[in-house]
C-alpha positions in Angstrom: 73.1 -10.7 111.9 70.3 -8.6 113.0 71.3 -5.3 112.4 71.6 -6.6 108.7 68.3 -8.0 108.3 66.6 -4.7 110.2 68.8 -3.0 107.7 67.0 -4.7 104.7 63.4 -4.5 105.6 63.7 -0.7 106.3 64.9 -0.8 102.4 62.2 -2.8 101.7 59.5 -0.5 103.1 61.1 2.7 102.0 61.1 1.0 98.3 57.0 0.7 99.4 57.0 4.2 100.2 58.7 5.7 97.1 56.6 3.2 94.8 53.4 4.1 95.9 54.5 8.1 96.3 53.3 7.8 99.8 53.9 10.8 102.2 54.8 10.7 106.1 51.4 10.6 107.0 49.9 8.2 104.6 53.0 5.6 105.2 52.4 5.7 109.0 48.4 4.8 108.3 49.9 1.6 106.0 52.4 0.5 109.1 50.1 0.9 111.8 47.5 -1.0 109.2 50.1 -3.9 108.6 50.6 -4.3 112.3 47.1 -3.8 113.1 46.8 -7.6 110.9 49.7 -8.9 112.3 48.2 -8.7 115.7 44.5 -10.2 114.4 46.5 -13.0 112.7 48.6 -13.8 115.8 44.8 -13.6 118.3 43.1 -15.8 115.5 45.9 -18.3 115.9 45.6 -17.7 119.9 41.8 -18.4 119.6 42.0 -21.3 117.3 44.9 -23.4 119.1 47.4 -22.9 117.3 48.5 -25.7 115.2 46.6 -28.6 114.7 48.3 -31.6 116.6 49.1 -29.6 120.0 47.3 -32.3 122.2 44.4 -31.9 124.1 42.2 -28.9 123.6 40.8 -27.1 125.7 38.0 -24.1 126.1 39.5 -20.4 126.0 39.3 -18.5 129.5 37.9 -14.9 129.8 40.8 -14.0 129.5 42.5 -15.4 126.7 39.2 -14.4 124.7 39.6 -12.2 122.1 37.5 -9.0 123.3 35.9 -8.7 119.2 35.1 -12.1 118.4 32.3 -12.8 116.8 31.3 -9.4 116.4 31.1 -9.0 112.6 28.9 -11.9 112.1 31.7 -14.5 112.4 31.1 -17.7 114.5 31.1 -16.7 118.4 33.3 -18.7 120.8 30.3 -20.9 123.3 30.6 -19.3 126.7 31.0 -15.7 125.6 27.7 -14.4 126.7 27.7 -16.4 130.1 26.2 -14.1 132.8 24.3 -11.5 130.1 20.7 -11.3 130.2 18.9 -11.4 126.8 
């Protein structure tokens, strides 16, 4: 049942919030924070493929890159600079 499990994570987060002695403010920071990974996690699995044994491979469009990759000194994705003059 969904209602149930919603039910339980709220609980589980408001257990976070008393544990910690968060206020309003500081638990909205951790939530947007947690989603803020979530959504890095899901575009590194994007960017990567997904899981290994998917078939064929093939090279991200401009589209499907993700607009930050690279830019903390992680690998770069070959193709992203096409077009800029150095």
């Amino acid at each position: 049942m969904p209602g149930a499990d919603l039910e339980k994570r709220m609980a589980e987060l408001l257990e976070i919030k008393g544990k910690h002695n968060l206020d309003n403010d500081q638990f909205l920071l951790f939530m947007g924070l947690t989603n803020l990974m979530g959504i890095i996690n899901l575009l590194e699995v994007r960017v990567t493929g997904g899981a290994k044994g998917n078939g064929a491979r093939r090279s991200p469009s401009p589209q499907e890159m993700v607009p930050f990759l690279g830019m903390f000194g992680g690998p770069k994705v070959r193709g992203q600079a096409d077009g800029v003059a150095k």
